[in-house]
VOGU-3710 file (C-alpha; in Angstrom, 3 decimals, decimal comma):
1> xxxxxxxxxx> 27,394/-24,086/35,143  25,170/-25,300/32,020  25,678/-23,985/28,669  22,454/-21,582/28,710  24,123/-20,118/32,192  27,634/-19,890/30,900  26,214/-17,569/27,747  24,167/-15,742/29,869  27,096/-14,944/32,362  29,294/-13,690/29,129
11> xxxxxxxxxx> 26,550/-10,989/28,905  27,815/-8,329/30,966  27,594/-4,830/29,171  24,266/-3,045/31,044  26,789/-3,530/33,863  29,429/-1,939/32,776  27,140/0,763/31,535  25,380/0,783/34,942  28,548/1,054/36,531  29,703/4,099/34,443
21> xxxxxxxxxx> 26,287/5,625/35,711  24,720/6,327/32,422  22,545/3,180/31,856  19,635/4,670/30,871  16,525/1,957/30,436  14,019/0,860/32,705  13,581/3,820/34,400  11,263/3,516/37,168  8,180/6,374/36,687  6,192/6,161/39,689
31> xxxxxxxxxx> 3,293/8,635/38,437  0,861/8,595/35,622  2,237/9,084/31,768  1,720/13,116/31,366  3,783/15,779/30,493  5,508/15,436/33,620  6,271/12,228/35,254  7,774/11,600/39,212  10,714/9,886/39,085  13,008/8,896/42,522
41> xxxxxxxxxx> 10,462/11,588/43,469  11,196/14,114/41,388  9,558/16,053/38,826  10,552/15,173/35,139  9,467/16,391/31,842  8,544/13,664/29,596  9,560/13,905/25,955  9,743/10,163/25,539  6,044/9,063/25,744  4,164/7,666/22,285
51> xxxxxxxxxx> 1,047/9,219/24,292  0,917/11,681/20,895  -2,458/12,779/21,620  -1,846/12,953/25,427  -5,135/10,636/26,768  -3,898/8,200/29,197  -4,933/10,285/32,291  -7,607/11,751/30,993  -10,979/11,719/33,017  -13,319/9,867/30,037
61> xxxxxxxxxx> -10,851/7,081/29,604  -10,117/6,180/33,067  -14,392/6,302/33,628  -14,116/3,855/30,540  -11,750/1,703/31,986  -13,479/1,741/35,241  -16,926/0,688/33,928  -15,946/-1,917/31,801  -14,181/-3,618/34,647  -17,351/-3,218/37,074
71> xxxxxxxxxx> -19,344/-4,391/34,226  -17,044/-7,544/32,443  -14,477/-7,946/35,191  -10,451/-8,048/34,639  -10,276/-9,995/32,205  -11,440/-12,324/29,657  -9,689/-16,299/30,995  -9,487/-17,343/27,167  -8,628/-16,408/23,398  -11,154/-14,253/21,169
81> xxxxxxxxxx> -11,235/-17,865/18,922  -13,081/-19,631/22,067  -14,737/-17,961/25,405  -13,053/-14,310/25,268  -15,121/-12,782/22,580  -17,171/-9,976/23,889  -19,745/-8,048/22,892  -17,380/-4,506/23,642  -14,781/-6,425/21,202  -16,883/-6,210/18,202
91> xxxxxxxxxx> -18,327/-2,834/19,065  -14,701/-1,944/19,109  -13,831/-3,801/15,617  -16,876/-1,972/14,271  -16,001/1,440/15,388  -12,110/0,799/13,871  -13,663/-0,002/10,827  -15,409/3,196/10,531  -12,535/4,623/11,755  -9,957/3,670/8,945
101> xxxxxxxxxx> -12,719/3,236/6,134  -12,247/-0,533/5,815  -14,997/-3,631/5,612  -13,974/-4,786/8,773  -10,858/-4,888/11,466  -9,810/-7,467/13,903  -8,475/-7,039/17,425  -5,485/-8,421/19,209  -4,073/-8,117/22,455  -0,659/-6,551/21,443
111> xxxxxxxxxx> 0,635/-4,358/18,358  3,070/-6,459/18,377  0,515/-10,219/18,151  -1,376/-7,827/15,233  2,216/-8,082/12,946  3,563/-11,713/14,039  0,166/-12,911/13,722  -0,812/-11,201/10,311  2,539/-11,477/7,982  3,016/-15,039/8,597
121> xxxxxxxxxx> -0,751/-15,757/7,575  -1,373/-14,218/4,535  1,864/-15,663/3,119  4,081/-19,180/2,258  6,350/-20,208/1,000  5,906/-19,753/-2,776  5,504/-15,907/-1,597  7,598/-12,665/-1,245  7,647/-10,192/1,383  9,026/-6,862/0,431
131> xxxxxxxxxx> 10,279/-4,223/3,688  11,583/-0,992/4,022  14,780/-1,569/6,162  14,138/1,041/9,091  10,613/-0,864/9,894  9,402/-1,665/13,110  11,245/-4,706/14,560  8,027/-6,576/15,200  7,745/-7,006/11,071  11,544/-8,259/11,004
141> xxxxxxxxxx> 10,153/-10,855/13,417  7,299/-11,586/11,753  9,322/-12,140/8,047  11,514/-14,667/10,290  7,665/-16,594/11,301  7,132/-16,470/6,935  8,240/-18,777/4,883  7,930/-16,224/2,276  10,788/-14,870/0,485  12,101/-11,593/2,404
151> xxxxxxxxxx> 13,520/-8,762/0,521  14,646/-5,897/1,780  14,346/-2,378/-0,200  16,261/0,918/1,261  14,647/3,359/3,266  12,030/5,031/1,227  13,986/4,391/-2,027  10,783/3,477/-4,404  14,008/2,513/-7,123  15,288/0,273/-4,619
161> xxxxxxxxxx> 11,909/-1,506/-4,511  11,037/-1,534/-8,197  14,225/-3,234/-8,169  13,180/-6,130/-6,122  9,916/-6,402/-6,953  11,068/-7,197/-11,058  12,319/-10,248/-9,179  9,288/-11,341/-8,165  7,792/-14,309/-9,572  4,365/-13,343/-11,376
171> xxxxxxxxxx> 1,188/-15,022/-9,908  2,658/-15,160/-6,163  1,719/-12,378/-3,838  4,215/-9,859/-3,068  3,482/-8,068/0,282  5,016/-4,515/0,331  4,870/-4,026/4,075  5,947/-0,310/5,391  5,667/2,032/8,451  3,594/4,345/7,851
181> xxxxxxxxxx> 5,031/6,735/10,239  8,870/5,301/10,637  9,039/4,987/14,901  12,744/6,219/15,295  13,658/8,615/12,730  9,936/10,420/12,101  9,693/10,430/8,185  6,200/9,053/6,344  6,233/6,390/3,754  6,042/7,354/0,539
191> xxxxxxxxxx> 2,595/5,993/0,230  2,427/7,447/-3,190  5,120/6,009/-4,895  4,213/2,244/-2,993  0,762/2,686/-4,429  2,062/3,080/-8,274  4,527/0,193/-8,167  1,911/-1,543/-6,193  -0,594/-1,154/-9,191  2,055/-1,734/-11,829
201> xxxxxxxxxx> 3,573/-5,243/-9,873  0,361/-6,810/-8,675  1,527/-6,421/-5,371  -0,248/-6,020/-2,019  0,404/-3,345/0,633  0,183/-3,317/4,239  1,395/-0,400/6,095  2,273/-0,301/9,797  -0,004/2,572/11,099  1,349/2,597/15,143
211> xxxxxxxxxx> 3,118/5,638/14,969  0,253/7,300/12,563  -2,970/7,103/14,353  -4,123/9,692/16,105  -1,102/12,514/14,145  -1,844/12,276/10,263  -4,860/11,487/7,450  -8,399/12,075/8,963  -9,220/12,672/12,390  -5,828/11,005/12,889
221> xxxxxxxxxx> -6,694/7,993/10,976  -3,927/7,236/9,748  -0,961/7,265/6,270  -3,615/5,820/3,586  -5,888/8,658/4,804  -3,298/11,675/4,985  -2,765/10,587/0,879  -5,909/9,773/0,522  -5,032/6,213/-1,157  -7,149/4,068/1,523
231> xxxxxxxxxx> -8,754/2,347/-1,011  -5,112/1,429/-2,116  -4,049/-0,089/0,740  -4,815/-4,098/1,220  -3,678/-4,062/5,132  -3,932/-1,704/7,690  -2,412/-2,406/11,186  -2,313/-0,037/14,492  -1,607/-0,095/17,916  -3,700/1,115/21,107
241> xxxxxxxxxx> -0,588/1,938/22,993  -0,220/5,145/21,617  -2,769/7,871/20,568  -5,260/5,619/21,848  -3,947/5,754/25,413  -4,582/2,026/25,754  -2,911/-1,805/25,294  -3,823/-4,112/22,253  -3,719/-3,631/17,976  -5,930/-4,457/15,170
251> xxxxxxxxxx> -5,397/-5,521/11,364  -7,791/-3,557/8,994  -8,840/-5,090/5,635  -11,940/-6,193/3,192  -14,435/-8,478/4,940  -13,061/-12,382/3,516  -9,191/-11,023/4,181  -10,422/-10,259/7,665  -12,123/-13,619/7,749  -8,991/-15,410/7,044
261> xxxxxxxxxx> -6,904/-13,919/9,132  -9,224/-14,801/11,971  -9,665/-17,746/11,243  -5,532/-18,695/10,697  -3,660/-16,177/12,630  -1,728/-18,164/15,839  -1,297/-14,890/17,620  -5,206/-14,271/17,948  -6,264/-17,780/18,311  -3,329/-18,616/20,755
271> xxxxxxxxxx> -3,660/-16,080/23,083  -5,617/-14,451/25,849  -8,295/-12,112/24,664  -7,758/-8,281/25,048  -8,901/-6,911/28,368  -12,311/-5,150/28,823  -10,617/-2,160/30,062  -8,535/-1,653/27,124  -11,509/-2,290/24,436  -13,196/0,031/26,636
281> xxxxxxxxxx> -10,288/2,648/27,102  -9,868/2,633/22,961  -13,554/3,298/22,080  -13,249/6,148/24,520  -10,238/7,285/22,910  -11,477/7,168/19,423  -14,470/9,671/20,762  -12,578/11,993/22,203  -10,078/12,460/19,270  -13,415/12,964/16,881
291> xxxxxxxxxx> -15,072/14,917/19,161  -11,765/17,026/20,136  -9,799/18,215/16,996  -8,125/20,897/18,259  -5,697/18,221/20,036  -4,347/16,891/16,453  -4,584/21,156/15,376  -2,077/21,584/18,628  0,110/18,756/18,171  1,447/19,970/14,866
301> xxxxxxxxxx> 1,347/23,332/15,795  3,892/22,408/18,538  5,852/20,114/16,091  6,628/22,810/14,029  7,630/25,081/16,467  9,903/22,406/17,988  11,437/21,462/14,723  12,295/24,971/14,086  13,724/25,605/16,909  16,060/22,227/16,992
311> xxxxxxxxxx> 17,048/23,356/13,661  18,068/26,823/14,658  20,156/25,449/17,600  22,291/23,217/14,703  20,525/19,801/15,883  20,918/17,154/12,748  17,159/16,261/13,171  17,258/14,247/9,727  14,129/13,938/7,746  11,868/14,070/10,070
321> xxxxxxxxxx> 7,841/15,701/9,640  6,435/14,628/12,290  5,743/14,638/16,300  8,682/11,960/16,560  12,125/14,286/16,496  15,455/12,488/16,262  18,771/14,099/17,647  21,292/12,501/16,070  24,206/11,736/18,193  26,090/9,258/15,811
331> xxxxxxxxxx> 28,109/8,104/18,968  26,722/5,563/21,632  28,585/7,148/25,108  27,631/10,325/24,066  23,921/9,302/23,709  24,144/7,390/26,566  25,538/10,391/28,164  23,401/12,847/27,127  20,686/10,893/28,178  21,898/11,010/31,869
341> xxxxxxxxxx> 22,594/14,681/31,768  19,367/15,429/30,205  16,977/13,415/33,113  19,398/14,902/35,707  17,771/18,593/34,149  14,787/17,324/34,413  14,067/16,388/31,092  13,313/12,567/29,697  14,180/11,612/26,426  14,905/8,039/24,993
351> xxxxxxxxxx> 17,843/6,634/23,689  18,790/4,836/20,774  22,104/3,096/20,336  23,793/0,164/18,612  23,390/-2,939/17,993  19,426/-1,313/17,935  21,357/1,339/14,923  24,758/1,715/13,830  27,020/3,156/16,056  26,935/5,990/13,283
361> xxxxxxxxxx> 23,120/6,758/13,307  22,902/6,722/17,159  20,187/8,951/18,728  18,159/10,610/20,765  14,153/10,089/20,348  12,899/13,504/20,867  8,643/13,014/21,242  5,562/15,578/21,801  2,163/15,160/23,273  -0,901/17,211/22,483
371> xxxxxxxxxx> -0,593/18,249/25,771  2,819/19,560/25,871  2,504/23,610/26,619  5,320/25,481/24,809  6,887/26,733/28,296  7,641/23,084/28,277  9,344/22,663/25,043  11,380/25,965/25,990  12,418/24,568/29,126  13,232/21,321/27,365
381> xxxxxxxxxx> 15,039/23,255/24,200  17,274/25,682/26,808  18,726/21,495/28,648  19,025/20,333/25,685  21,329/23,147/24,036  23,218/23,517/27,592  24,006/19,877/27,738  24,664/19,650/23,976  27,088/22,227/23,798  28,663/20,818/27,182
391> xxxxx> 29,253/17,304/25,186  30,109/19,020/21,693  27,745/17,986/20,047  26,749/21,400/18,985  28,245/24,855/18,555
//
């Protein structure tokens, strides 16, 4: 056995999980991503989808998806830097640009390329990178691409970053980079207080819009919106996976930032081009949510009513404002547990256990869709508190 074989081997705990019958990932859905999904044939409902505004089956998107691929094909066979630029691409970039009142945005094929690709680019070694320490995990990887200097601030502490930013050589840049919506525990940046030390440090901001398009700021566009500080905010990044029911991310910024970027970034030049379909699926995304605000108007309504009822059961929900609702657990088998109990009610939630938190901030990813009817949530609320109280994890 080599040495790559003989580490792998050592790896055995989703077996022993699997074995205790509570691994809970890669759950096979065999329907589309609603309200309710089929799996092993049975009805579930879903209350671990990022679908916030609840699009991905609906009729104008699949048309979109469906006409773009009569019309372009599958796919693109290259990168946007050589043969896969199309002409629904920069409609698309256009459109985002409008969206997020910015000079111009740049597609990728991942959320995920948009923050490895971006961070690294804009800055070297003689630079600093400042990070809220519950961001998304594709900016932790994208600090380890820098040669910048990483510093990490505590969550939402605007102390803890004044801190770090007096260390800060003057004349470098100094990239505050923040969720604007934090993916796990549901708070918003404090956009605000960035902003001021932004303006007092010389610093530049990027914030990580994925879980914040399509729920806050205007017509869903976003954190810098919802304060109304766009014109504040250097960077903008979102995903298409979510509220816009589709695959792929952009970077939003002034016109000779966006240049650069597209004209440096590896993760853009490197790789295969964004589909048609999923350009296509976006733009009819970004229609419907204009054209339809009553889904944003329902999504909070439901939010509310779902925090307030979590709370009155004696849930620790944390901090959160928002459509994302953590349960804390603050113990991995009973996560794991609940988790099993939960889909065998007929209700899916995600987990969220260590080494991905501390075994003391372990959780349960409570998440709504537009779409979700309140007999839902009910049904949902009345598993949840009997399989809660079952585990003792409330009264």
């Amino acid at each position: 056995m080599r040495i790559l074989q003989r580490k792998t081997a050592h790896y055995t705990e989703p077996q022993k999980v699997a074995k205790m019958g509570i691994y809970p990932f890669f759950r096979e859905i065999q329907s589309d991503q609603d309200t309710v999904v089929t799996i092993k044939g049975k009805k579930v409902l879903m209350f671990g989808s990022n679908s916030y505004m609840g699009l991905t089956n609906h009729p104008k998107i699949k048309e979109a998806a469906i006409k773009a691929i009569e019309k372009y094909g599958s796919g693109c066979a290259g990168s946007r830097f050589l043969n896969g630029t199309l002409d629904i691409h920069i409609e698309l970039e256009k459109k985002l640009a409008e969206y997020v009142n910015k000079e111009a945005t740049l597609v990728y094929s991942t959320g995920f390329q948009v923050n490895l690709g971006v961070i690294p680019t804009v800055t070297n070694r003689n630079d600093y990178i400042l990070i809220d320490e519950l961001d998304h995990a594709s900016i932790i990887e994208a600090t380890r691409l820098s040669f910048a200097k990483v510093l990490k601030y505590r969550h939402n502490d605007m102390t803890s970053l004044e801190r770090l930013l007096k260390r800060c050589e003057p004349n470098r840049i100094k990239l505050i980079i923040v969720d604007g919506i934090f993916s796990m525990d549901g708070d918003i940046a404090d956009l605000p207080g960035i902003v001021k030390l932004a303006e007092k440090y010389e610093a530049t901001i990027m914030v990580d819009d994925a879980h914040a398009i399509g729920v806050i700021g205007e017509h869903g566009s976003g954190t810098a919106s919802h304060f109304g500080l766009t014109d504040k905010v250097d960077l903008i990044m979102g995903t298409f996976s979510k509220s816009l029911a589709s695959l792929g991310g952009f970077i939003a910024s002034d016109a000779d930032t966006i240049n650069y970027i597209k004209h440096h970034s590896r993760t853009l030049i490197f790789s295969a081009s964004m589909t048609p379909a999923s350009a296509a699926t976006v733009l009819a995304a970004l229609e419907i949510i204009k054209n339809e605000p009553e889904r944003m108007k329902k999504l909070w309504e439901i939010t509310r009513y779902t925090i307030d009822n979590f709370k009155r059961l004696g849930f620790d929900i944390g901090l959160t404002e928002t459509p994302i609702i953590p349960l804390y657990i603050r113990d991995n088998m009973k996560t794991l547990m609940l988790t099993k109990m939960l889909l065998d009610e007929g209700v899916f939630v995600n987990p969220v256990v260590s080494p991905a938190v501390s075994k003391d901030s372990t959780l349960i990813r409570f998440s709504l869709m537009a779409t979700h009817t309140k007999e839902q949530i009910d049904t949902a609320l009345e598993k949840i508190e009997k399989v809660g109280k079952k585990l003792k994890i409330i009264q």
